[in-house]
PyMOL commands that place a pseudoatom at each C-alpha (Angstrom):
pseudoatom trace, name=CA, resn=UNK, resi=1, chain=A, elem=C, hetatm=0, pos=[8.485, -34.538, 10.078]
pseudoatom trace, name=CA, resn=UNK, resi=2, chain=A, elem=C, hetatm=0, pos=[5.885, -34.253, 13.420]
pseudoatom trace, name=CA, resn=UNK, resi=3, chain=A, elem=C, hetatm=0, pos=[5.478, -30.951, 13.954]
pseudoatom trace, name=CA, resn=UNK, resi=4, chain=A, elem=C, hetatm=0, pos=[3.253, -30.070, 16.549]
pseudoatom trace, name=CA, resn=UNK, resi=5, chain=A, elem=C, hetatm=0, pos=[0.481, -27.031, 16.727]
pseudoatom trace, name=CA, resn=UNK, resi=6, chain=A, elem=C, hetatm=0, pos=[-0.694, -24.103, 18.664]
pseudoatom trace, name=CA, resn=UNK, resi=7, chain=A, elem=C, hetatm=0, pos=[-4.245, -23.925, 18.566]
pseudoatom trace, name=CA, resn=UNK, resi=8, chain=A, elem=C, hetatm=0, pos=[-5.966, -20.643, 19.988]
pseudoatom trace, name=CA, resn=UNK, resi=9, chain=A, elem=C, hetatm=0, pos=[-9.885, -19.918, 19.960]
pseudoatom trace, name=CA, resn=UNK, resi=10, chain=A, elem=C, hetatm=0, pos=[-10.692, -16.595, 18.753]
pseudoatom trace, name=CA, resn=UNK, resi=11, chain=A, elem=C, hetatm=0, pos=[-13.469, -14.960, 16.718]
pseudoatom trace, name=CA, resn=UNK, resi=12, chain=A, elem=C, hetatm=0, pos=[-13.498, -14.279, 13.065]
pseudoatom trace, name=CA, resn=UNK, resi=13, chain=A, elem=C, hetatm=0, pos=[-15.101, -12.004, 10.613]
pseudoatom trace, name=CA, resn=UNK, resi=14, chain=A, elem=C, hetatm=0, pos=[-18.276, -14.184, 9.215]
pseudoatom trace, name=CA, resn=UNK, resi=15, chain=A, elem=C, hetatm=0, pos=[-19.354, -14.173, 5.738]
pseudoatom trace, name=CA, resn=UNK, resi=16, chain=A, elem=C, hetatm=0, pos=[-22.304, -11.822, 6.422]
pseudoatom trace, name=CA, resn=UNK, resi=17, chain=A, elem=C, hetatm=0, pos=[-20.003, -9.413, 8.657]
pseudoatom trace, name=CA, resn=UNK, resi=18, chain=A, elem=C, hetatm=0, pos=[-20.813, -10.996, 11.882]
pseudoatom trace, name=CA, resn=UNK, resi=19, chain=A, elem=C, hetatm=0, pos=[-18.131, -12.558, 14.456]
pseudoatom trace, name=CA, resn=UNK, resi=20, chain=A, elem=C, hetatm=0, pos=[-17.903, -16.345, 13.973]
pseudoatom trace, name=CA, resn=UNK, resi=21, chain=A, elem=C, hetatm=0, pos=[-15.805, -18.292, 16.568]
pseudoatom trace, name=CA, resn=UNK, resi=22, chain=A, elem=C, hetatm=0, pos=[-12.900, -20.493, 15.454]
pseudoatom trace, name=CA, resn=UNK, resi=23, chain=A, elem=C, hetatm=0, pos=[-9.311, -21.359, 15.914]
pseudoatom trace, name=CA, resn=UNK, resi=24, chain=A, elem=C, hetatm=0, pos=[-6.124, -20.151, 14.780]
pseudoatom trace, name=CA, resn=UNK, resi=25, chain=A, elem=C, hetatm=0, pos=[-3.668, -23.012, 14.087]
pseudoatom trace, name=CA, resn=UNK, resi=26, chain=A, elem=C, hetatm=0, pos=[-0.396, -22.248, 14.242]
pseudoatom trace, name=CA, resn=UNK, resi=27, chain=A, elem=C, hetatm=0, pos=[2.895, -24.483, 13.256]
pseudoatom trace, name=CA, resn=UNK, resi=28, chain=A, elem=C, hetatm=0, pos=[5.420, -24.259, 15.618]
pseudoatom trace, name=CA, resn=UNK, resi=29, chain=A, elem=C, hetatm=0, pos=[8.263, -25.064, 13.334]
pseudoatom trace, name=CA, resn=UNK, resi=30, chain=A, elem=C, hetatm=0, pos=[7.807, -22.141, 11.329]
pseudoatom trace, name=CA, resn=UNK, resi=31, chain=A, elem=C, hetatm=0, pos=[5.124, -19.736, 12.853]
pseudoatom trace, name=CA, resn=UNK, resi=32, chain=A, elem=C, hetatm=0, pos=[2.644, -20.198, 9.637]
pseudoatom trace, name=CA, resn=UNK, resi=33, chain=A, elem=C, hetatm=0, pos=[-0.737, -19.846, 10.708]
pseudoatom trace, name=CA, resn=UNK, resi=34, chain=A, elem=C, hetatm=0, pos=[-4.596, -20.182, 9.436]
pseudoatom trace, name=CA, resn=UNK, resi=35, chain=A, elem=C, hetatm=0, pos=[-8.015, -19.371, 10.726]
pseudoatom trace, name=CA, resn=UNK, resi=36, chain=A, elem=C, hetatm=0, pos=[-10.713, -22.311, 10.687]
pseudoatom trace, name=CA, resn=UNK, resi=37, chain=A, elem=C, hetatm=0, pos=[-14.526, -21.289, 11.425]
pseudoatom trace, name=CA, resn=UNK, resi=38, chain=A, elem=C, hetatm=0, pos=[-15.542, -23.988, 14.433]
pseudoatom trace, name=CA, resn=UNK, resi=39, chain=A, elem=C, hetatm=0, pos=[-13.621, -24.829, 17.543]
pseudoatom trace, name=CA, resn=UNK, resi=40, chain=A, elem=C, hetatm=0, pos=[-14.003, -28.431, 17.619]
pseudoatom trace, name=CA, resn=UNK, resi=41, chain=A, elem=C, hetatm=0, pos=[-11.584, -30.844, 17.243]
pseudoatom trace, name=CA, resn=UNK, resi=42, chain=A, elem=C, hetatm=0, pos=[-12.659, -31.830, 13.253]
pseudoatom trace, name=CA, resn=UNK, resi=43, chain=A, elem=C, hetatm=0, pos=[-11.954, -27.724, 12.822]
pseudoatom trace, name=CA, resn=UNK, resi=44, chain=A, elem=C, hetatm=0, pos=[-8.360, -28.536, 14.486]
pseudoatom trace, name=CA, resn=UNK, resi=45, chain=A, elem=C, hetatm=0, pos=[-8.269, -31.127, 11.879]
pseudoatom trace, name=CA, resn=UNK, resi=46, chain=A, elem=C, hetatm=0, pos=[-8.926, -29.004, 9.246]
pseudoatom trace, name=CA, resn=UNK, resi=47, chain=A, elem=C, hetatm=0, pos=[-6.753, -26.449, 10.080]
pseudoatom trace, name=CA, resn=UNK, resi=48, chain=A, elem=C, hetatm=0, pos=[-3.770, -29.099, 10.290]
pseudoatom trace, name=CA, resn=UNK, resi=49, chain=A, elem=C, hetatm=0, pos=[-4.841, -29.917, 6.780]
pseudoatom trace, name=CA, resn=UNK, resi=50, chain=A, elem=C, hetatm=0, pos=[-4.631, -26.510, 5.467]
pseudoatom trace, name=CA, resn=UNK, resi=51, chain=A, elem=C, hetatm=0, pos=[-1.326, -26.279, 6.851]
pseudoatom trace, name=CA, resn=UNK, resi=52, chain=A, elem=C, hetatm=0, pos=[0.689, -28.920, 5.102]
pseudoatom trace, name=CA, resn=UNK, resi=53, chain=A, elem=C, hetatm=0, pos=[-1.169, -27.517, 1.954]
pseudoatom trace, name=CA, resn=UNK, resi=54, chain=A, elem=C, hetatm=0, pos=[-0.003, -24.200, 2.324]
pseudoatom trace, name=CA, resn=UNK, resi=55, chain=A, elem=C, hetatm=0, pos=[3.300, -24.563, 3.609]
pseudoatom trace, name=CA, resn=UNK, resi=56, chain=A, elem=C, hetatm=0, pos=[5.477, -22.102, 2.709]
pseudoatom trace, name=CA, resn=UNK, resi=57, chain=A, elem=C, hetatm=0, pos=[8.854, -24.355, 2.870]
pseudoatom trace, name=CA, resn=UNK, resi=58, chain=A, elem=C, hetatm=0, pos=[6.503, -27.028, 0.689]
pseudoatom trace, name=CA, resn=UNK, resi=59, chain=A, elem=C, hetatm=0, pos=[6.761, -29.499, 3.664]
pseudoatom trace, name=CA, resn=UNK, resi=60, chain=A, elem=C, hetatm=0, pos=[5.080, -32.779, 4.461]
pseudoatom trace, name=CA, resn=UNK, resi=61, chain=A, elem=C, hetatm=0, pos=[4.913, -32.505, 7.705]
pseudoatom trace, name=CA, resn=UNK, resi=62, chain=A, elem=C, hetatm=0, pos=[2.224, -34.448, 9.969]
pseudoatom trace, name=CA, resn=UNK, resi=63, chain=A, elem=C, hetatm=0, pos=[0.876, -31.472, 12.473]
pseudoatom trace, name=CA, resn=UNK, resi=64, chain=A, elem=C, hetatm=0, pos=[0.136, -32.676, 15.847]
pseudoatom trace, name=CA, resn=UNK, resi=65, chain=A, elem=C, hetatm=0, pos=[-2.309, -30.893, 18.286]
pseudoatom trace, name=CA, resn=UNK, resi=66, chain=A, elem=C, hetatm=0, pos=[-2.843, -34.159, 20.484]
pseudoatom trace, name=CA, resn=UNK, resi=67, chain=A, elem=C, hetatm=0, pos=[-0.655, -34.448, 23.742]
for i in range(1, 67): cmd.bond("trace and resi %d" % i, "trace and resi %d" % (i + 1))
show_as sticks, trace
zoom trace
């Protein structure tokens, strides 16, 4: 199923305790979300990635951030 994503830039907690900017990209099918360090469009990628991987209804679906 296309499903497509809410993506919202926001800062993180970094590995050495400073703030690291990123997105937040959530499905809008089921509200699961994940944090991605970068705000370009290959971390928008990445975050649609981690998505169908951790699914929680075990979905394939193809996550769309493009209009």
């Amino acid at each position: 199923m296309k499903v497509r994503v809410e993506v919202e830039e926001s800062y993180f907690g970094g590995d050495h305790g400073n703030d690291v900017p990123g997105v937040r990209v959530t499905c809008t099918h089921c509200d699961h979300s994940v944090e991605v360090f970068g705000t370009g469009e290959s971390s928008i990628r990445r975050g649609a990635v981690m998505l169908r991987e951790e699914c929680p209804a075990q979905e394939d679906n193809f996550y769309s951030f493009e209009d």
